[in-house]
C-alpha positions as CSV (number, residue, x, y, z in Angstrom):
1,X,-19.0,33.1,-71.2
2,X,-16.2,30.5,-71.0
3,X,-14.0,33.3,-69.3
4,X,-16.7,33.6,-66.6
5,X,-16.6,30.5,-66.4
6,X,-13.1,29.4,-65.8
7,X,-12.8,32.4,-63.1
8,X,-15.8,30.6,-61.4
9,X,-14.1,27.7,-61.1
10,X,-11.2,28.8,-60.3
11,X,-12.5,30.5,-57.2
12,X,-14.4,27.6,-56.3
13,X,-11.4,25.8,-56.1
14,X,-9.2,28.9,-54.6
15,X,-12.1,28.6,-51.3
16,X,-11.5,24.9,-50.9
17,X,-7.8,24.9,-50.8
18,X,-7.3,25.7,-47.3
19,X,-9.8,22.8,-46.1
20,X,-7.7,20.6,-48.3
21,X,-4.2,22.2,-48.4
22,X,-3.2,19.0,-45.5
23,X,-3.5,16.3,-48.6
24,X,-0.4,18.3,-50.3
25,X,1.6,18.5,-47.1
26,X,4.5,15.6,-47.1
27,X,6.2,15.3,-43.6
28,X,9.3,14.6,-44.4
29,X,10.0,17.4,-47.1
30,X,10.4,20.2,-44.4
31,X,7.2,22.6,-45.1
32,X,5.8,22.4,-41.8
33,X,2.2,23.1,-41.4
34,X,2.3,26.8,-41.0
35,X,3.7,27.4,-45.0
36,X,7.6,27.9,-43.9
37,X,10.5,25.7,-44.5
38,X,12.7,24.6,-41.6
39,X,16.2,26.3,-42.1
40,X,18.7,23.9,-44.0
41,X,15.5,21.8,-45.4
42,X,15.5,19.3,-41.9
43,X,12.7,17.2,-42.0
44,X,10.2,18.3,-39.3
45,X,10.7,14.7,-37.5
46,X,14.4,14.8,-37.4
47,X,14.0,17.9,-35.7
48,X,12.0,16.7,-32.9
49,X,13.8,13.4,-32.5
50,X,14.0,13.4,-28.7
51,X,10.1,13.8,-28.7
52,X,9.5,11.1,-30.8
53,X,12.2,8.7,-29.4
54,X,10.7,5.6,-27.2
55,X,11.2,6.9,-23.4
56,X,13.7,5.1,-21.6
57,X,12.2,2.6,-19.1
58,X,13.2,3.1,-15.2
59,X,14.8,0.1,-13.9
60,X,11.1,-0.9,-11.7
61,X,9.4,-0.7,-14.8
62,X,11.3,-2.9,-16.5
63,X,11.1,-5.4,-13.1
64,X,7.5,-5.3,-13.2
65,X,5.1,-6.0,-15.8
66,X,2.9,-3.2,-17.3
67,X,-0.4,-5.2,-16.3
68,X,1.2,-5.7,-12.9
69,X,2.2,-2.0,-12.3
70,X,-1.4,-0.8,-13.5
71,X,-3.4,-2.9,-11.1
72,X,-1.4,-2.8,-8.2
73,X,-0.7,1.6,-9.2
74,X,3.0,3.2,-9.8
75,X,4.5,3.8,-6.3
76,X,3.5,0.6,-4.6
77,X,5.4,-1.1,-8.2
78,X,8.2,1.5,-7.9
79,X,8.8,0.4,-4.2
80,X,8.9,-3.7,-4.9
81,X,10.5,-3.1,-8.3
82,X,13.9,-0.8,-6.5
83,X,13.7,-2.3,-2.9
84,X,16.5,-1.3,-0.3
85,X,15.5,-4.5,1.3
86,X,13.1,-7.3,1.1
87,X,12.4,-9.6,4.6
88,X,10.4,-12.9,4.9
89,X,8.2,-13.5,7.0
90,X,6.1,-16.8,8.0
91,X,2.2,-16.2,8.4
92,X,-0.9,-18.1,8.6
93,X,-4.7,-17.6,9.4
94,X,-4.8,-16.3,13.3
95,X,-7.5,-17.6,15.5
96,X,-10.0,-14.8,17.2
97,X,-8.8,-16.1,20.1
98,X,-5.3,-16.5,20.7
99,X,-3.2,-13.3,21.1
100,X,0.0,-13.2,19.5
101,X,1.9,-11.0,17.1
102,X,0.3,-10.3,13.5
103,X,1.5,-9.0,9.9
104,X,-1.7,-7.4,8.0
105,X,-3.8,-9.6,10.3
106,X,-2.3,-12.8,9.8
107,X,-0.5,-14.4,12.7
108,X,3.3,-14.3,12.7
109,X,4.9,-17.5,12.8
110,X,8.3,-17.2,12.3
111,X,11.1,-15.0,10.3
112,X,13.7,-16.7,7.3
113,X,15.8,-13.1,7.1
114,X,16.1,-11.5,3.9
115,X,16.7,-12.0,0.3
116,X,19.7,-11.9,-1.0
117,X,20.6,-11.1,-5.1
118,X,20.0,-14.3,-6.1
119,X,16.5,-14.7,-4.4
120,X,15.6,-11.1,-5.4
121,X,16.3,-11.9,-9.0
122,X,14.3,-15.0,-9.0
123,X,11.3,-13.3,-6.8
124,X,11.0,-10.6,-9.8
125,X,11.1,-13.0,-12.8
126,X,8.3,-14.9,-11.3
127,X,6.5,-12.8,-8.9
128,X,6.5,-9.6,-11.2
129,X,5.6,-11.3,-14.6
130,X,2.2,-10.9,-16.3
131,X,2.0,-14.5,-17.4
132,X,2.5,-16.2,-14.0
133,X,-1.4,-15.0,-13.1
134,X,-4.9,-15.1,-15.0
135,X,-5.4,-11.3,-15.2
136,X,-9.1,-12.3,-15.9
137,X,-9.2,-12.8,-12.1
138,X,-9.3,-9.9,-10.4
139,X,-10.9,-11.1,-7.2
140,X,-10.8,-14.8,-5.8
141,X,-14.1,-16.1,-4.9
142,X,-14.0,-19.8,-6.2
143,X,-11.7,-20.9,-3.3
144,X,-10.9,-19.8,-0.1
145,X,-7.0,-18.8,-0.1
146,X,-4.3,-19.9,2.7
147,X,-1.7,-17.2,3.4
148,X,1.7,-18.7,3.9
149,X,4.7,-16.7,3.3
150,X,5.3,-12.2,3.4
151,X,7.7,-10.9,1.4
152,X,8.3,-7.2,2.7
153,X,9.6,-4.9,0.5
154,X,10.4,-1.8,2.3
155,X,11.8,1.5,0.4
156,X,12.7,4.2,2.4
157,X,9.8,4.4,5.1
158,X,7.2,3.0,2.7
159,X,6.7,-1.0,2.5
160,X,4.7,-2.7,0.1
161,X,3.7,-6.7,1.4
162,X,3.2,-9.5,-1.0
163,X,1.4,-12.5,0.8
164,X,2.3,-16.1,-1.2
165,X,-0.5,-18.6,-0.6
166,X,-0.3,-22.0,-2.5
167,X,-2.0,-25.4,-2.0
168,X,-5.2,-26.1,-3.6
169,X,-6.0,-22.0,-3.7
170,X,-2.5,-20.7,-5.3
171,X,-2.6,-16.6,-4.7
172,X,-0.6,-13.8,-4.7
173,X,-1.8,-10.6,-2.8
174,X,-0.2,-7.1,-2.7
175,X,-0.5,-5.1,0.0
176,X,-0.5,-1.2,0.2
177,X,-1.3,1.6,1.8
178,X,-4.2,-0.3,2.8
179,X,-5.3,-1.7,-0.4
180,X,-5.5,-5.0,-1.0
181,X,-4.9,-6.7,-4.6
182,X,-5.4,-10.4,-5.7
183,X,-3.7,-12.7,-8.2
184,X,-4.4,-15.6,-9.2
185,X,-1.4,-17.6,-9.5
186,X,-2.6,-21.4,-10.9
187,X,0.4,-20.6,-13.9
188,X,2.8,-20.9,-11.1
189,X,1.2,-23.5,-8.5
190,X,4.2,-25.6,-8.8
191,X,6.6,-23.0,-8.2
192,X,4.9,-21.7,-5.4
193,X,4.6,-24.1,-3.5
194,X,8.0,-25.5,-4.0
195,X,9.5,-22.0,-3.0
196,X,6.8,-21.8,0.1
197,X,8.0,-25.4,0.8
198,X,11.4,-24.2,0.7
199,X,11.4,-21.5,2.9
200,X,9.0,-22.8,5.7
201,X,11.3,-25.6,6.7
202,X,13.7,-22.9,7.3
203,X,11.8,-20.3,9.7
204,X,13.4,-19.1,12.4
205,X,10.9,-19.2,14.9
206,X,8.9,-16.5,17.2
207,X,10.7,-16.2,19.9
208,X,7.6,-16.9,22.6
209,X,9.6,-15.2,25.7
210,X,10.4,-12.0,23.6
211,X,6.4,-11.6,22.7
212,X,5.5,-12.2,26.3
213,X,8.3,-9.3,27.2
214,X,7.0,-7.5,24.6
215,X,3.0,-7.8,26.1
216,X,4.5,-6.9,29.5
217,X,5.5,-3.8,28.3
218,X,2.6,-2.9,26.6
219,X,-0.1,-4.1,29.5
220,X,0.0,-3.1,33.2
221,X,-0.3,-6.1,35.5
222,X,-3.0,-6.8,37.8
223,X,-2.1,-7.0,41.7
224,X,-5.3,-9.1,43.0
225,X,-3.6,-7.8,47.0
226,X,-4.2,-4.4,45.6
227,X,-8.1,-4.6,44.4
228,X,-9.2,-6.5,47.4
229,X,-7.8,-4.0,50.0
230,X,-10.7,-2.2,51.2
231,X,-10.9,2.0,50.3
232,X,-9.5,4.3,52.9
233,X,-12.4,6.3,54.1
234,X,-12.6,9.9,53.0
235,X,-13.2,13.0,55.0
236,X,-16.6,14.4,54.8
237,X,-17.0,17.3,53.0
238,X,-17.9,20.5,54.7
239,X,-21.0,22.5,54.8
240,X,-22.0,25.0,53.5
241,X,-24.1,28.0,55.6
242,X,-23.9,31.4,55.0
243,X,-20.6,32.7,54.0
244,X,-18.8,30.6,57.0
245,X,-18.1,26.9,56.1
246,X,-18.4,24.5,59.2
247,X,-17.0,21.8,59.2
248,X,-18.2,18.7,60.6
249,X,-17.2,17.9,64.6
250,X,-16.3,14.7,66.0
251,X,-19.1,13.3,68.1
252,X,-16.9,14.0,71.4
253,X,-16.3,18.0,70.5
254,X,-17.5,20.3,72.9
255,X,-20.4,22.5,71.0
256,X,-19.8,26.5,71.2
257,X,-23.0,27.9,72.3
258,X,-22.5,30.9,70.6
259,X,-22.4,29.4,67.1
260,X,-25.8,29.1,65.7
261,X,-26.5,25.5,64.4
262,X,-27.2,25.0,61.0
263,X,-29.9,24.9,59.0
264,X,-31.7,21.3,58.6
């Protein structure tokens, strides 16, 4: 009885070893999980090092923050993290009804050239950096925002824009492929407005003659001579009877009698 016993249990626990057999398995004594041994006795992580080693972060995602890169997506953070050049640009609200030349719909008020290594470096340690915004904020409704410098970050053909508004609303909006995304930037308020202080008193302005040549060539001037003169007249057309066309005689032409007259 105690024989049948012991064989009982022993195939009781004989069916639960497979479901258990992972409690017995150390990873670092080189019995990988299909029963065999890795030749030499390496440890099963050794062996896979590369996989396990941290990835190497690319140089833009090291220039922009990881909360940054997510909200703003991976190519527009690639393009303002590895620029091949960044220009500046002076903008501000544009009335409805003054023509002049716009950037994303704000009016173009003058240019202050491009950054240079030293104003790149200090654009990404501030700009690019998760703590210089209240993430909470995704879009700014509480005050009303008032655009006053673009940075242009162009790679290649593709351009990302990154308007700085400070003053009483302090913002920071990134512009791509037609998507728009806000920051709230009251952790930097100071700096922003002492770099858009900066840089404003610097603008090269719009050149007013070059805008006007510019219009020219894109609109065709009116000649008030020309739409006055009256229309030349235009001959009558003929008409139509039978398979002959007649055309219409002066009042002084001799009629041929022999020619029917048309129908009326």
């Amino acid at each position: 009885m105690k024989k049948h016993l012991l064989i009982g249990a022993f195939l009781a626990l004989s069916a639960t070893a497979p479901a258990s057999a992972q409690i017995f398995y150390n990873t670092g004594s080189g019995f990988d999980s299909t029963g065999s041994t890795t030749s030499g006795g390496t440890p099963a992580r050794a062996a896979n090092s590369d996989f396990d080693s941290e990835k190497e972060e690319a140089p833009f995602e090291k220039a922009v923050a990881k909360e940054i890169r997510e909200r703003i997506r991976a190519d527009a953070a690639y393009i303002i993290g590895e620029p091949d050049e960044t220009l500046c640009y002076g903008v501000a609200r544009k009335s409805p009804k003054k023509r002049s030349a716009t950037i994303d719909g704000y009016a173009h008020t003058g240019n202050c050239g491009s950054l240079n290594e030293t104003g790149m470096a200090e654009v990404q340690k501030t700009l690019f950096n998760a703590a210089s915004y209240d993430l909470n904020v995704t879009k700014i409704s509480s005050c009303v925002i008032t655009p006053r410098l673009a940075l242009r970050f162009r790679k290649g053909f593709d351009i990302v824009d990154v308007i700085l508004s400070g003053g009483s609303c302090p913002a920071v909006q990134f512009l791509y492929a037609g998507d728009t995304k806000e920051f709230s930037a009251k952790p930097i308020k100071e700096w922003l407005d002492t770099f858009i202080n900066a840089v404003s008193s610097d603008l090269e302005p719009v050149n007013a003659a070059d805008v006007e040549k510019t219009a020219g060539n894109m609109f065709k001037k009116r000649d008030p001579a020309a739409e006055e003169a009256p229309a030349e007249p235009q001959p009558a057309a003929p008409v139509m009877w039978g398979r002959r066309v007649v055309r219409p005689q002066p009042e002084t032409a001799q009629t041929d009698p022999n020619v029917p007259p048309p129908p009326r």
